[in-house]
C-alpha positions as a Markdown table, in Angstrom:
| # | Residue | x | y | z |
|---|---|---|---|---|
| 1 | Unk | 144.4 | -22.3 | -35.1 |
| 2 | Unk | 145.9 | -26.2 | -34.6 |
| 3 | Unk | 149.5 | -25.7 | -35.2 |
| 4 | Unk | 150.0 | -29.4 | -34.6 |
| 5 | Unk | 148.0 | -30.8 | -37.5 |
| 6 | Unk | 149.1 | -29.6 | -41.3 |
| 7 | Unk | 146.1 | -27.9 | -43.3 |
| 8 | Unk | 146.8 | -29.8 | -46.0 |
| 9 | Unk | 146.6 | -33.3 | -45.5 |
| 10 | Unk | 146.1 | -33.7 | -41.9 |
| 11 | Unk | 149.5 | -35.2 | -40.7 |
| 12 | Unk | 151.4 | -33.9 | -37.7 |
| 13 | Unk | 153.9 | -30.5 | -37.9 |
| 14 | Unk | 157.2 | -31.0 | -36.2 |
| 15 | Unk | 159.1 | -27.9 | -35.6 |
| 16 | Unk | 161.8 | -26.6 | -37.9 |
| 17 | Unk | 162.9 | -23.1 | -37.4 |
| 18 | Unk | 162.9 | -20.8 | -34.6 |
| 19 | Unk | 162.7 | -17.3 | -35.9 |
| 20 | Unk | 160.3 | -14.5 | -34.6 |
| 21 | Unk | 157.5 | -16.9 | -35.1 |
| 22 | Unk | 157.9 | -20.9 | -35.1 |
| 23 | Unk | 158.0 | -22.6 | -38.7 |
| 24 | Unk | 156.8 | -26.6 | -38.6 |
| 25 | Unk | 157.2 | -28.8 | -41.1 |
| 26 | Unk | 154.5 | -31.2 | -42.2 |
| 27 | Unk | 157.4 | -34.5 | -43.2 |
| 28 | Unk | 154.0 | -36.1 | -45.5 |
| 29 | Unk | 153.1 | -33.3 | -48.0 |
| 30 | Unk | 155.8 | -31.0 | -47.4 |
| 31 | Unk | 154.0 | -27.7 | -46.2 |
| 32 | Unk | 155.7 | -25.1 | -44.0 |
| 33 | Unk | 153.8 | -23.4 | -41.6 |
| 34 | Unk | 153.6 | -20.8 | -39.5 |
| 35 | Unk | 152.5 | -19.7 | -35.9 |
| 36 | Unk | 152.6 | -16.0 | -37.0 |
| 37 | Unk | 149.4 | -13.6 | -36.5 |
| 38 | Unk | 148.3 | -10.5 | -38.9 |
| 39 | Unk | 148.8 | -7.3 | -37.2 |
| 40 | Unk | 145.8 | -5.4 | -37.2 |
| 41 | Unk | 146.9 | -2.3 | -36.7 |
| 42 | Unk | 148.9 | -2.3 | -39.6 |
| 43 | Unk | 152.0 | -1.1 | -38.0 |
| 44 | Unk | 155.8 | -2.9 | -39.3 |
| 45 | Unk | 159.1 | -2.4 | -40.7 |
| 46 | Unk | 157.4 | -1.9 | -44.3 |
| 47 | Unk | 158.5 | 0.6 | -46.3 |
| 48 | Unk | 155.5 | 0.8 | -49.0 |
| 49 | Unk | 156.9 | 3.1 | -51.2 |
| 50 | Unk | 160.4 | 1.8 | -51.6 |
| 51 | Unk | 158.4 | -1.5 | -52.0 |
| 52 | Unk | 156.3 | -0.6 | -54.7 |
| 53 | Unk | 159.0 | 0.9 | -57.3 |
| 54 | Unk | 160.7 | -2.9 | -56.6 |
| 55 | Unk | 157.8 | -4.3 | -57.6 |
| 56 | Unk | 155.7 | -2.5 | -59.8 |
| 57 | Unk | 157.5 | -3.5 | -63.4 |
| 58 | Unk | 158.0 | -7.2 | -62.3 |
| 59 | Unk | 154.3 | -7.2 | -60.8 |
| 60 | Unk | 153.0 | -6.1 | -64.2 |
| 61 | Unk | 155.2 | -8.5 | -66.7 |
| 62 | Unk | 154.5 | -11.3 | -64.5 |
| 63 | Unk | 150.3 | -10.3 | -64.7 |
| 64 | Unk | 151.0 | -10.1 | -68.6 |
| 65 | Unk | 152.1 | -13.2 | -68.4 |
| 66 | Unk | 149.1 | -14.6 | -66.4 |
| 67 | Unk | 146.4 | -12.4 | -68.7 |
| 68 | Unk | 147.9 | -14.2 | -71.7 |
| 69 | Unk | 147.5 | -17.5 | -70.5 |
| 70 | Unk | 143.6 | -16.6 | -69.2 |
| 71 | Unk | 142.8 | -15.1 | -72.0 |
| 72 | Unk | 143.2 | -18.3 | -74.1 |
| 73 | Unk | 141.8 | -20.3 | -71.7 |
| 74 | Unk | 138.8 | -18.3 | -71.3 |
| 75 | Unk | 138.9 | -15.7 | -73.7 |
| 76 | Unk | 135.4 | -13.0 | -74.2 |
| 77 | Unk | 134.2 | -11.1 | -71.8 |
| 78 | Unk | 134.8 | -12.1 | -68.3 |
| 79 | Unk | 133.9 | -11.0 | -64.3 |
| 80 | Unk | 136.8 | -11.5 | -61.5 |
| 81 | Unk | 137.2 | -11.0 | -58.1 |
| 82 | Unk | 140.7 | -10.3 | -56.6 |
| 83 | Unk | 141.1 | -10.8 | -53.2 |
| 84 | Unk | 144.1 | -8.7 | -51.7 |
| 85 | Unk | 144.1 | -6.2 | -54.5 |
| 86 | Unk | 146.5 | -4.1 | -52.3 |
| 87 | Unk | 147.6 | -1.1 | -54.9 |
| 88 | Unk | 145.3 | -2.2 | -57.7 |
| 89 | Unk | 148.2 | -3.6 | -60.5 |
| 90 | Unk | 146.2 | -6.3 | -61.3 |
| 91 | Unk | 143.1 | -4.1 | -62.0 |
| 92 | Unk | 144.9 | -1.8 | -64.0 |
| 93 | Unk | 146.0 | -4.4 | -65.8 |
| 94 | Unk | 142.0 | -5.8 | -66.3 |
| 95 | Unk | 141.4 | -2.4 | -67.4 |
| 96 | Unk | 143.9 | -2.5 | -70.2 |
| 97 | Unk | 142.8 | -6.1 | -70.9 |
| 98 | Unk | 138.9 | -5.3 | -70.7 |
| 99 | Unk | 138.9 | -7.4 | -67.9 |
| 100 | Unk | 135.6 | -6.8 | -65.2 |
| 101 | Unk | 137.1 | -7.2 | -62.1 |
| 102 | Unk | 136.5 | -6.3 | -58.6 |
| 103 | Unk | 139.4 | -5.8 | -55.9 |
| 104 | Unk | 138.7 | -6.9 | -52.1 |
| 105 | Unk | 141.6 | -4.9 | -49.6 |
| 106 | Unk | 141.1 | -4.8 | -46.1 |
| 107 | Unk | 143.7 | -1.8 | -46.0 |
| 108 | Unk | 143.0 | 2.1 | -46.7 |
| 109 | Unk | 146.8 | 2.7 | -47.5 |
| 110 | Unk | 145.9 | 2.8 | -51.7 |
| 111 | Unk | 142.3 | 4.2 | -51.2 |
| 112 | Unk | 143.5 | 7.6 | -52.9 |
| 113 | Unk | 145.1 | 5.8 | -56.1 |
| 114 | Unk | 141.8 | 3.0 | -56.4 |
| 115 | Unk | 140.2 | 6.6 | -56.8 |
| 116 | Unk | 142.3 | 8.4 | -58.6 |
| 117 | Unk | 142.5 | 5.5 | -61.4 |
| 118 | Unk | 138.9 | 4.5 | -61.1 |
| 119 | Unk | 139.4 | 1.1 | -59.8 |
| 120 | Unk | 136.5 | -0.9 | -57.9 |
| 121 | Unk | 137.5 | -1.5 | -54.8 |
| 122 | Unk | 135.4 | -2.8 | -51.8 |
| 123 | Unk | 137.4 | -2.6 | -48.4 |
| 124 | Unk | 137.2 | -4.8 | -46.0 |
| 125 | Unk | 138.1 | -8.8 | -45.5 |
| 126 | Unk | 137.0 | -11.9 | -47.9 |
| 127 | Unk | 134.1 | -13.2 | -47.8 |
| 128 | Unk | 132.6 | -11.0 | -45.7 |
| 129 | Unk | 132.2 | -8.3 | -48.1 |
| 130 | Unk | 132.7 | -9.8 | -51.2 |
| 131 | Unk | 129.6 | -8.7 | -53.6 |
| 132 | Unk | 128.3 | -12.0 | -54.6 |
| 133 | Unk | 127.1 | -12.6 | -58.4 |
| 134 | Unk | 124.2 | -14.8 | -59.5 |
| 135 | Unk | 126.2 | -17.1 | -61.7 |
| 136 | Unk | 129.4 | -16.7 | -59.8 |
| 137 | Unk | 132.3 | -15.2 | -61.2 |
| 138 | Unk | 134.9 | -16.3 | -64.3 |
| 139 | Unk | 137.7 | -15.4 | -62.4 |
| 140 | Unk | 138.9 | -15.3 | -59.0 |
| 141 | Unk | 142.6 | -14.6 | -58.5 |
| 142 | Unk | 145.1 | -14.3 | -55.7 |
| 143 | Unk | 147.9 | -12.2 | -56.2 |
| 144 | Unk | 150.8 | -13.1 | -53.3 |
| 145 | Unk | 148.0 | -13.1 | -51.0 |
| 146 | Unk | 147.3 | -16.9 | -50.4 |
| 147 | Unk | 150.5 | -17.5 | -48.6 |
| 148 | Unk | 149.1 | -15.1 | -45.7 |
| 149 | Unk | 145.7 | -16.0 | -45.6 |
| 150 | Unk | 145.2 | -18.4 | -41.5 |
| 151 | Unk | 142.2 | -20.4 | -42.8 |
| 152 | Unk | 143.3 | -22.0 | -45.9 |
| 153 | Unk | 140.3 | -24.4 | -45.9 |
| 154 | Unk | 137.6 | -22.7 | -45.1 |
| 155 | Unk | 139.0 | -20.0 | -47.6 |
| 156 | Unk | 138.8 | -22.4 | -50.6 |
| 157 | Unk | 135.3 | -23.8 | -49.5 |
| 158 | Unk | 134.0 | -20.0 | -49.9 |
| 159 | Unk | 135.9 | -19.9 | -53.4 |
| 160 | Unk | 134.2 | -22.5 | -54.3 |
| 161 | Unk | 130.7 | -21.2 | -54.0 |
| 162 | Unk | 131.3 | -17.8 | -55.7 |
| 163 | Unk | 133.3 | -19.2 | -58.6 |
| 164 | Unk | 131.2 | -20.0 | -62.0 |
| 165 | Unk | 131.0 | -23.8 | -63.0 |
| 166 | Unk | 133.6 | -23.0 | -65.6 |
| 167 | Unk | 135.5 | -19.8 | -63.3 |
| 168 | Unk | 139.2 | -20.6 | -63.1 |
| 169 | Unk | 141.0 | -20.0 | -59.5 |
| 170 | Unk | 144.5 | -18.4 | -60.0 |
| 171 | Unk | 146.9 | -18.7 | -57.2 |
| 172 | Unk | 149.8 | -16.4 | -58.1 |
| 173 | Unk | 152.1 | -17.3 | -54.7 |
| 174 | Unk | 156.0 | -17.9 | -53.3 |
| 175 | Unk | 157.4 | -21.7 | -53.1 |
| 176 | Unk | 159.2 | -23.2 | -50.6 |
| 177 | Unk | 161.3 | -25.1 | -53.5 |
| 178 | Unk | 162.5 | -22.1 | -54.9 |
| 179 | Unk | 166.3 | -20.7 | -54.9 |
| 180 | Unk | 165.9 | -17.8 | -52.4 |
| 181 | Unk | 163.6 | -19.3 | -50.2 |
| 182 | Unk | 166.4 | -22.3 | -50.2 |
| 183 | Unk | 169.3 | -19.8 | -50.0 |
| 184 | Unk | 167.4 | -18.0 | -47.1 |
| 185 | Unk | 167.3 | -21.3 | -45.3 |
| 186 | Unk | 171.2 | -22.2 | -45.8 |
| 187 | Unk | 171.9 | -18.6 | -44.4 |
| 188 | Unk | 169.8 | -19.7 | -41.6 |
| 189 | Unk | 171.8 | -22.7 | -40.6 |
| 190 | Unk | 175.0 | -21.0 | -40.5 |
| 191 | Unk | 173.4 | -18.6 | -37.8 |
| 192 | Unk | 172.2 | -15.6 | -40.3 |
| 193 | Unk | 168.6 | -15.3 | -40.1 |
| 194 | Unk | 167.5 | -12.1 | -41.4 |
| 195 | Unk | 166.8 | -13.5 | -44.8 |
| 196 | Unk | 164.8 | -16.4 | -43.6 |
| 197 | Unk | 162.8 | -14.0 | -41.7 |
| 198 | Unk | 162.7 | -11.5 | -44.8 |
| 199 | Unk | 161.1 | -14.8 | -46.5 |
| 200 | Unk | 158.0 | -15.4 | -44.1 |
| 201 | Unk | 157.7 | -11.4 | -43.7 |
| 202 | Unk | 158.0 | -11.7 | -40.4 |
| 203 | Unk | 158.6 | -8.2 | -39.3 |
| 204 | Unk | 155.9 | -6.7 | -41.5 |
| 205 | Unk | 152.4 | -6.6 | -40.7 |
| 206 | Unk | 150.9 | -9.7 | -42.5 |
| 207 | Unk | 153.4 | -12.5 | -42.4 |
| 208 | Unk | 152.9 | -15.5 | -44.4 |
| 209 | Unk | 151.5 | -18.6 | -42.8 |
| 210 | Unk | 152.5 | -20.7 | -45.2 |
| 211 | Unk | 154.7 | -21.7 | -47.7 |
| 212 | Unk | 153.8 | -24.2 | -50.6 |
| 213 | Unk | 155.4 | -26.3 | -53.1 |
| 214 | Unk | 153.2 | -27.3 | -56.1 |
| 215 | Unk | 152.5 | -30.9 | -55.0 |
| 216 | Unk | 151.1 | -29.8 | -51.8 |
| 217 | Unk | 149.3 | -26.4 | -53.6 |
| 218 | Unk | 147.3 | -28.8 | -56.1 |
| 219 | Unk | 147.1 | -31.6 | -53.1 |
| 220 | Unk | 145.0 | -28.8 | -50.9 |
| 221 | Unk | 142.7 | -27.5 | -53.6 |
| 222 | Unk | 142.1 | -31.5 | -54.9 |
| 223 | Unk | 140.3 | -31.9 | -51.8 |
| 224 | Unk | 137.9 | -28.9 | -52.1 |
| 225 | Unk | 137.0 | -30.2 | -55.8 |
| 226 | Unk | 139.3 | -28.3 | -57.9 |
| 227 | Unk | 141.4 | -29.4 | -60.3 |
| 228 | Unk | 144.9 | -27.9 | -61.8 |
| 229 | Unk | 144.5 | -27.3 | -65.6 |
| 230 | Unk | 147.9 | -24.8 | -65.8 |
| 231 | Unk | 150.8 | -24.5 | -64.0 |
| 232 | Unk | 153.1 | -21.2 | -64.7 |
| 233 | Unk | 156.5 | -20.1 | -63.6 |
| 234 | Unk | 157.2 | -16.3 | -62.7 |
| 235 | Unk | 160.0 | -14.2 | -62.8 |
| 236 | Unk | 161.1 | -13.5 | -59.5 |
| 237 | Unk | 163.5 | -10.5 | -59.6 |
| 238 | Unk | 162.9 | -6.9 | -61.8 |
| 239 | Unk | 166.5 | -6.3 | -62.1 |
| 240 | Unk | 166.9 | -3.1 | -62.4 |
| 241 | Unk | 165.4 | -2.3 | -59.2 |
| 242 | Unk | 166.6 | -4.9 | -56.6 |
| 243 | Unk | 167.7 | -1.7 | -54.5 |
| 244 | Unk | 164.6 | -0.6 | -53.7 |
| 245 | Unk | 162.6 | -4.0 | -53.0 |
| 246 | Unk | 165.5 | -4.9 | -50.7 |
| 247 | Unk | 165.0 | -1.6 | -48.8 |
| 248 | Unk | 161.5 | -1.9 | -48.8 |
| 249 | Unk | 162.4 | -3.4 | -44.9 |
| 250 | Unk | 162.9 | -0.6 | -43.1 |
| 251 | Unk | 165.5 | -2.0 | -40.4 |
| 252 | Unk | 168.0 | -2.6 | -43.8 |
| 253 | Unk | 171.0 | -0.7 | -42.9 |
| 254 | Unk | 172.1 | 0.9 | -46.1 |
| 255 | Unk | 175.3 | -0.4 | -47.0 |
| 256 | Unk | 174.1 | -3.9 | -46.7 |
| 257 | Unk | 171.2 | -3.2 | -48.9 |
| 258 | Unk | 173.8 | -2.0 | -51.8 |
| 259 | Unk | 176.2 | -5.0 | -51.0 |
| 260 | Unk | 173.2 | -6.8 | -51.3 |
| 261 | Unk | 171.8 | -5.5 | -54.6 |
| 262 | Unk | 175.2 | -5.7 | -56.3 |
| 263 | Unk | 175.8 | -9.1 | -55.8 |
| 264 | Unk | 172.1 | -10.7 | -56.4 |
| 265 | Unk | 173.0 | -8.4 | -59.8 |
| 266 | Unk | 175.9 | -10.7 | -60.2 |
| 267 | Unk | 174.3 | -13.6 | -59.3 |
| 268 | Unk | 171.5 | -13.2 | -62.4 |
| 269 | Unk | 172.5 | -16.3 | -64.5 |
| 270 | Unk | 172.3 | -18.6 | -61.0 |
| 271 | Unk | 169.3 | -17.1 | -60.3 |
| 272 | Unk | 167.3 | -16.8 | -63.5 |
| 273 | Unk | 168.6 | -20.4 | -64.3 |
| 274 | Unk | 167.4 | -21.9 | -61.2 |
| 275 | Unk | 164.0 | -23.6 | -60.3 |
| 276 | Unk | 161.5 | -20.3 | -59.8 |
| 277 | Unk | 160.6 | -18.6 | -56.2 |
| 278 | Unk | 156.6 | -17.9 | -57.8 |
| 279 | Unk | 154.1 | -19.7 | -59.6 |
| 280 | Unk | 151.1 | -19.2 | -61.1 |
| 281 | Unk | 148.4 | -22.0 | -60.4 |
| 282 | Unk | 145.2 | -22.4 | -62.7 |
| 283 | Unk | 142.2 | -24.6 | -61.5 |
| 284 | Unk | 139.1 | -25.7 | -62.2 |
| 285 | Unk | 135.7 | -26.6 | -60.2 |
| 286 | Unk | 135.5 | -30.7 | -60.9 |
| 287 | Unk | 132.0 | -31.3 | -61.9 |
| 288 | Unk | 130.0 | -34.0 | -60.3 |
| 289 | Unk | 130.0 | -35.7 | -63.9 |
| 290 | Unk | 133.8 | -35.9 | -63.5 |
């Protein structure tokens, strides 16, 4: 991949952080980007387990949250695709929701639970085994899956031919403008790292490769022919189990992770008050009429 050129709009990346892997700046649109790689052998400092109980109940309200605003968009019965379905929330959530919707995981780590829970899964990497449908599907999501993904372009091209004339993309993803990732970034400057690298997930297996704000999320999609029609913020934190998703990186020493969780608990009001670290983007195919 070019590292020089942004995928966005084409302008050159100048370097901005040195961590593990490079992070460049594109000074037009904004983007951050990576050189990181995904590690195919699956192997990092992720702790899935402690991950997914500091998860799971934010995961879930924030998918209520985007179900509710689908639903009266689209309402009826509808077919989805998500791509990166990882433990199968969303899908459970379809389920509840009468939602069709197939998940697309190139891991095996949740295999058991898709069958145990009767999810449809097909395993492998997007688009090469994604099942295609005649008329295209209603609904195509991406649930904190687009920030890792190397070929943003090509990716939405693809999209774009498996989506319905009136599907609806949903880009569920991290922003560079919100108050961790800016936190992360101040630690950084004063020679404290960790968090920054926390942020891109450098020491797990699939880093992120970029980071987005939301003129530079609708600016990439507007030049594929799709359109933003909804715009949502997302809670960022569950509270009640910061522990865990803090020790979800295995080389957190323990003590730090509890000074840690205390004071992001204290910090609530800052942090709930301040602009949000995940959005929900809704788009549209743009018609040749339009």
């Amino acid at each position: 991949m070019d590292h020089s050129a942004c995928p966005v709009c084409g302008n050159p990346l100048k370097l901005k952080h040195r961590l593990k892997f490079n992070v460049y700046k594109c000074n037009s649109c904004g983007l951050l980007h990576s050189n990181a790689h995904f590690e195919h052998s699956f192997q990092s400092d992720l702790e899935s387990d402690s991950r997914d109980i500091g998860l799971k109940q934010l995961r879930r309200k924030n998918f209520d949250t985007i179900i509710k605003e689908l639903l009266e968009l689209k309402g009826g019965e509808l077919s989805g695709l998500e791509i990166g379905c990882g433990n199968g929330w969303w899908l459970e959530k379809c389920k509840e929701n009468n939602i069709g919707c197939i998940g697309i995981e190139p891991e095996h780590i949740y295999e058991n639970y898709h069958k145990e829970n009767k999810l449809d899964v097909i395993y492998g990497l997007y688009p090469d085994v994604s099942p295609k449908k005649e008329y295209g599907y209603d609904l195509i999501i991406f649930n904190d899956v687009f920030e890792h993904i190397p070929d943003i372009n090509g990716l939405v091209e693809s999209l774009k031919n498996d989506l319905n004339d009136e599907g609806i993309l949903i880009i569920n993803l991290p922003m560079s403008t919100g108050f961790f990732y800016k936190w992360a970034v101040r630690m950084h400057k004063l020679g404290m790292s960790n968090s920054l690298t926390r942020m891109w997930q450098f020491n797990f297996h699939s880093p992120h490769m970029n980071y987005f704000n939301e003129d530079n999320m609708k600016m990439l999609v507007d030049k594929h022919s799709f359109s933003a029609i909804e715009v949502l913020k997302l809670d960022t934190l569950d509270f009640s189990s910061i522990k865990e998703r803090i020790m979800a990186d295995k080389g957190m020493n323990k003590l730090k992770g509890i000074f840690l969780s205390s004071a992001l608990t204290l910090m609530k009001p800052l942090i709930t008050s301040a602009e949000p670290d995940i959005k929900a983007f809704f788009f549209k195919k743009k018609l040749k009429c339009e």
